[in-house]
PyMOL CGO cylinders between C-alpha atoms (Angstrom):
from pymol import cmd
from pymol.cgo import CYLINDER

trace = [
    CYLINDER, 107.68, 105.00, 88.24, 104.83, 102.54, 89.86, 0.3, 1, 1, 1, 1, 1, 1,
    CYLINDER, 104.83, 102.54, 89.86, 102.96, 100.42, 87.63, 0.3, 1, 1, 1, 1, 1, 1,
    CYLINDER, 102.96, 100.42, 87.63, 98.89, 100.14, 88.22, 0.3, 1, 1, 1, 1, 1, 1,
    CYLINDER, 98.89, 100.14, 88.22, 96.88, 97.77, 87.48, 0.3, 1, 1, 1, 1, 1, 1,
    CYLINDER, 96.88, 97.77, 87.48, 95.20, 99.39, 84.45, 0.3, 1, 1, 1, 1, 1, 1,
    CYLINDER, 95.20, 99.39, 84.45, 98.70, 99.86, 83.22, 0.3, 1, 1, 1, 1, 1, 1,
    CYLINDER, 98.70, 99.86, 83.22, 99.60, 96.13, 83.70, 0.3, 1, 1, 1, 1, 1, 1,
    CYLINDER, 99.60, 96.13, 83.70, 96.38, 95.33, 81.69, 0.3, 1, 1, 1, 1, 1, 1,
    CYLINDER, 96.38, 95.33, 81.69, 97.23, 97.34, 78.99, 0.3, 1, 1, 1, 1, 1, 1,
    CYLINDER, 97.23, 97.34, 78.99, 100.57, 95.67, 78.51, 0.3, 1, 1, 1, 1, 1, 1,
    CYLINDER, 100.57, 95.67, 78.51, 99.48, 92.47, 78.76, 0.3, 1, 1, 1, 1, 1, 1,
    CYLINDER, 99.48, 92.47, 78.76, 96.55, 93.15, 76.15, 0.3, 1, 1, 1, 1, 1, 1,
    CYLINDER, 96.55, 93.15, 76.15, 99.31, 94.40, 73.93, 0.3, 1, 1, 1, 1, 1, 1,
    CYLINDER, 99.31, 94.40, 73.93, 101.28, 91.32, 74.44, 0.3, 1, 1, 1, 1, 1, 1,
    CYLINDER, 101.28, 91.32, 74.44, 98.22, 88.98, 74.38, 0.3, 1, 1, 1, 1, 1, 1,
    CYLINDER, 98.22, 88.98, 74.38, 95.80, 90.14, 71.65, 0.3, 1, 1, 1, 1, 1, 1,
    CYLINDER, 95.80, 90.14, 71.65, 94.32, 87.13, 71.45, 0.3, 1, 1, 1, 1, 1, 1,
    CYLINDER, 94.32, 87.13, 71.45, 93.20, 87.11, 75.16, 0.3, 1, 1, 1, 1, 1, 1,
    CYLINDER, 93.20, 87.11, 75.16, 89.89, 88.96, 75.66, 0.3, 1, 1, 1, 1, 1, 1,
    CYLINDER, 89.89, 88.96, 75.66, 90.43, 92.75, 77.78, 0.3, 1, 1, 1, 1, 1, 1,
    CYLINDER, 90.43, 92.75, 77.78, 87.75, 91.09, 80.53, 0.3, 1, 1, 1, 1, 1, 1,
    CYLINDER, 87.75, 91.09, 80.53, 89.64, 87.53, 80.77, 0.3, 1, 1, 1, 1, 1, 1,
    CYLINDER, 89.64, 87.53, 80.77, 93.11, 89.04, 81.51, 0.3, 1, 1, 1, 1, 1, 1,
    CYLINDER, 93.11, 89.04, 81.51, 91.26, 91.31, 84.17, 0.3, 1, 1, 1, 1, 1, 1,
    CYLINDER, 91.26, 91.31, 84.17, 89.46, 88.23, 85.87, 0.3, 1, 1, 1, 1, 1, 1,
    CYLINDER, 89.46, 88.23, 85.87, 93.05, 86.26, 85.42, 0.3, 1, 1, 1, 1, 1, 1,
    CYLINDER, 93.05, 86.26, 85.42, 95.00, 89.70, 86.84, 0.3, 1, 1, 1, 1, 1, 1,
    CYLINDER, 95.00, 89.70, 86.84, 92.39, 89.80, 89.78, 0.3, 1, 1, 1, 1, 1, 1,
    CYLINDER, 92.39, 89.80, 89.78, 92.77, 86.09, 90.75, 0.3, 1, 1, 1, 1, 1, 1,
    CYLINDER, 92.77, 86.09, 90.75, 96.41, 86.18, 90.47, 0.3, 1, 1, 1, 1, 1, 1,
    CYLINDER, 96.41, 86.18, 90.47, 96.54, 89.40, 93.16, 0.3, 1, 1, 1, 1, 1, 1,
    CYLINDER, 96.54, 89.40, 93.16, 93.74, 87.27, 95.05, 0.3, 1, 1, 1, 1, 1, 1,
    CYLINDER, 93.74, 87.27, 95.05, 95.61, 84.78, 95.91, 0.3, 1, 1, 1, 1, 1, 1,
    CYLINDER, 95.61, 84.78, 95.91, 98.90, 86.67, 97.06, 0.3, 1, 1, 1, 1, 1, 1,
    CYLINDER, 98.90, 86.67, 97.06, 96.44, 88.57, 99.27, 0.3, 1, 1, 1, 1, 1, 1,
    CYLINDER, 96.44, 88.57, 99.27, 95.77, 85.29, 100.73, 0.3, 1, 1, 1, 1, 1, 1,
    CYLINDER, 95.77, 85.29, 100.73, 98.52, 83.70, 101.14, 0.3, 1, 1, 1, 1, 1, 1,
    CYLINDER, 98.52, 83.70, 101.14, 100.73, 86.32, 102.88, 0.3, 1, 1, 1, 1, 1, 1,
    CYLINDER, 100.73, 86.32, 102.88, 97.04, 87.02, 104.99, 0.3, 1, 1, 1, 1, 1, 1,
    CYLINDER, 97.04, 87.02, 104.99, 97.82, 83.12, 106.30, 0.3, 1, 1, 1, 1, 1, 1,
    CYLINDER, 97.82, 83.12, 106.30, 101.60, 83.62, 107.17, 0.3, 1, 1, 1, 1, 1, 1,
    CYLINDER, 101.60, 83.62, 107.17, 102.42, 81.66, 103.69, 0.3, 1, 1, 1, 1, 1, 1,
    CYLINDER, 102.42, 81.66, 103.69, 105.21, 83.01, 101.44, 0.3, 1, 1, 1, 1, 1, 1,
    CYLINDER, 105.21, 83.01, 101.44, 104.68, 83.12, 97.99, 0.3, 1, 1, 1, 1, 1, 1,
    CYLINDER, 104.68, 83.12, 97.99, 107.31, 82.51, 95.19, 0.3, 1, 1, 1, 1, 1, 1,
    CYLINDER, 107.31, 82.51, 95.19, 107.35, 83.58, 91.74, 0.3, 1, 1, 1, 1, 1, 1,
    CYLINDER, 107.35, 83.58, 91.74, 109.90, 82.01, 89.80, 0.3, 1, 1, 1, 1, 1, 1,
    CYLINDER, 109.90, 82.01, 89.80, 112.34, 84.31, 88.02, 0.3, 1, 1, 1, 1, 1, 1,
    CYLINDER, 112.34, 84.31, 88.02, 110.77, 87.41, 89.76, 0.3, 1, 1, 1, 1, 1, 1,
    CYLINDER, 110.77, 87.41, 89.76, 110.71, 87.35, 93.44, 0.3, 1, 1, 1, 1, 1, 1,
    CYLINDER, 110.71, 87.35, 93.44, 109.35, 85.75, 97.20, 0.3, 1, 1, 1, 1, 1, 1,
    CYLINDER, 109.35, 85.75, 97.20, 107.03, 87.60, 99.56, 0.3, 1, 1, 1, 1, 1, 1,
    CYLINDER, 107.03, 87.60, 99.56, 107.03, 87.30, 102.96, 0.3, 1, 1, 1, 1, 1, 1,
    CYLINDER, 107.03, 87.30, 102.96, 105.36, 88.23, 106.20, 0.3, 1, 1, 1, 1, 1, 1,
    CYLINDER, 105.36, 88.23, 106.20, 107.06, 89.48, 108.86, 0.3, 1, 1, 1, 1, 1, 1,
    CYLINDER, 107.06, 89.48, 108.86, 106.71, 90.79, 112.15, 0.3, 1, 1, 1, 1, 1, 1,
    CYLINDER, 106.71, 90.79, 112.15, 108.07, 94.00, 112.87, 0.3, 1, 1, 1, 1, 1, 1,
    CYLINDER, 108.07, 94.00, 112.87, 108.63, 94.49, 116.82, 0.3, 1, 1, 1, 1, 1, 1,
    CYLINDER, 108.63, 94.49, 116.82, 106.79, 97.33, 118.93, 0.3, 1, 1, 1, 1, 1, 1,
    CYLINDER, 106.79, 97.33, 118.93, 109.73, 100.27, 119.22, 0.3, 1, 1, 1, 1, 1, 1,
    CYLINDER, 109.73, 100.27, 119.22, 109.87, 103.84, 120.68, 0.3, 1, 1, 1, 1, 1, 1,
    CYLINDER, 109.87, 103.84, 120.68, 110.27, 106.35, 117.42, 0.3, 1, 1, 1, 1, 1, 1,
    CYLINDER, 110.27, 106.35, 117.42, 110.23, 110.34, 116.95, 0.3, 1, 1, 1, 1, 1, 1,
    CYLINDER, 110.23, 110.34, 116.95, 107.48, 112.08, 114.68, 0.3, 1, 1, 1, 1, 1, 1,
    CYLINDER, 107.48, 112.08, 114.68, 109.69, 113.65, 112.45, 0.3, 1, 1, 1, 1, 1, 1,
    CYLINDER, 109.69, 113.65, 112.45, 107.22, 117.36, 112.21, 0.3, 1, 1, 1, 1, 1, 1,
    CYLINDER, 107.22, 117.36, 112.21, 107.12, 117.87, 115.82, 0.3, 1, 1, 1, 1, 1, 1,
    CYLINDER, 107.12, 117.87, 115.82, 110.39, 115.48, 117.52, 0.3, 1, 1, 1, 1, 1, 1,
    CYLINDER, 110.39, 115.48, 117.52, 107.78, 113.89, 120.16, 0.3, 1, 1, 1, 1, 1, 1,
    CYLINDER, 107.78, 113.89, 120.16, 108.09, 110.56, 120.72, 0.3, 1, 1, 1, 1, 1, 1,
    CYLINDER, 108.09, 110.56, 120.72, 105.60, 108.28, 119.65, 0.3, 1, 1, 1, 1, 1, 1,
    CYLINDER, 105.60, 108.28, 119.65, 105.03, 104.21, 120.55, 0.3, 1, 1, 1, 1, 1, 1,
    CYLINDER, 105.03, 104.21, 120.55, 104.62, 102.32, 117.53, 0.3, 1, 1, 1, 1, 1, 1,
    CYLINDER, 104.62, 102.32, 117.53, 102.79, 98.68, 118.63, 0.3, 1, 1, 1, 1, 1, 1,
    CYLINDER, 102.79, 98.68, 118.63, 103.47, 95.06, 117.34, 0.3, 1, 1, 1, 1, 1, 1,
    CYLINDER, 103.47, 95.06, 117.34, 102.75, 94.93, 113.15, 0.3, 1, 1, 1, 1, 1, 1,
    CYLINDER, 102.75, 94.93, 113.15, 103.27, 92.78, 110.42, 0.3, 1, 1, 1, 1, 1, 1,
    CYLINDER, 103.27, 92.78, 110.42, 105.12, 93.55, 107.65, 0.3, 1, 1, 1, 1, 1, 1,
    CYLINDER, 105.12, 93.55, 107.65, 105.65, 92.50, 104.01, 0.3, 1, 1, 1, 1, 1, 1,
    CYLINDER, 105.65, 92.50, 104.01, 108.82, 91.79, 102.29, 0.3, 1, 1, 1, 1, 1, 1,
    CYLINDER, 108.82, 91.79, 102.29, 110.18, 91.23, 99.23, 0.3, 1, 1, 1, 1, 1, 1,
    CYLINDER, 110.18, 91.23, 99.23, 113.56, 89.59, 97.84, 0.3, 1, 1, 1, 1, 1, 1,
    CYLINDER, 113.56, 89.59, 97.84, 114.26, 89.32, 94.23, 0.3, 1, 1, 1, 1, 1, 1,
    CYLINDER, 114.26, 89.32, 94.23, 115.19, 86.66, 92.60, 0.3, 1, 1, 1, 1, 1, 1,
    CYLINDER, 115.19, 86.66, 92.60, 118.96, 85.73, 91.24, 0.3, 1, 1, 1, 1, 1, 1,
    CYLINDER, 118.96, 85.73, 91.24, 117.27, 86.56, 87.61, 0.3, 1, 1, 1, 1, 1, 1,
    CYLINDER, 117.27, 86.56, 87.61, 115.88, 89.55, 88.41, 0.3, 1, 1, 1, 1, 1, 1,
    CYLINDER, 115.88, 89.55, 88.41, 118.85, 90.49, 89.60, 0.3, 1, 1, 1, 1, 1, 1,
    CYLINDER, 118.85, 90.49, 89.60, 120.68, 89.73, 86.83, 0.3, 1, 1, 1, 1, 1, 1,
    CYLINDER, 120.68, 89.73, 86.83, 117.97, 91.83, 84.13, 0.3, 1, 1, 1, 1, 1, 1,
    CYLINDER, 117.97, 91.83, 84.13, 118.15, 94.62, 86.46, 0.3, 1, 1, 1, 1, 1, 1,
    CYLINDER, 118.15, 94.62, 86.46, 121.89, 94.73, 86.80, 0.3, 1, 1, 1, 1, 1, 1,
    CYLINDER, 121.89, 94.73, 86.80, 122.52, 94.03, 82.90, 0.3, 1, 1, 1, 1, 1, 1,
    CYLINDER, 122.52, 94.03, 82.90, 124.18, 90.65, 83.92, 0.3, 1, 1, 1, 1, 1, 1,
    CYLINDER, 124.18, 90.65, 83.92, 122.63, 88.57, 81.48, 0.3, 1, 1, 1, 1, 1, 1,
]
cmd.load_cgo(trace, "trace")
């Protein structure tokens, strides 16, 4: 299951009552901003205790269209990753 935005608000209003619905949207909003931006420059971005993103380039390569079999030419693109972090690893894994 994928979580959207409106969901995310919704938790965090649960968690935060005292924080106005509009403020945790403008905070939300600025928060995804940013990322945006910084993986649009070639930065990486860290989150403690959840994660890094990354850009990378993914080379050109030769690959099939699965429907038909026909080869098709895929160019140059970039690419996001992500790697969790040791503690995310841990709450996922019940390590903790």
């Amino acid at each position: 299951m994928a979580i959207v935005k409106s969901k995310l608000l919704k938790q965090l209003k649960k968690n935060y009552p005292n924080f106005l619905h509009k403020d945790l949207k403008i905070f939300t909003n600025i928060i995804l901003t940013e990322i945006k931006r910084a993986l649009r420059r070639g930065d990486g971005v860290e989150l403690r205790n959840f994660g890094t993103f990354r850009v990378k380039t993914q080379k050109p390569s030769i690959r099939r269209n699965p429907k038909s079999g026909e080869k098709v030419a895929v160019p140059e693109k970039k690419v996001i990753s992500w790697k969790m972090s040791k503690d995310m690893f841990k709450k996922i894994n019940n390590e903790e």
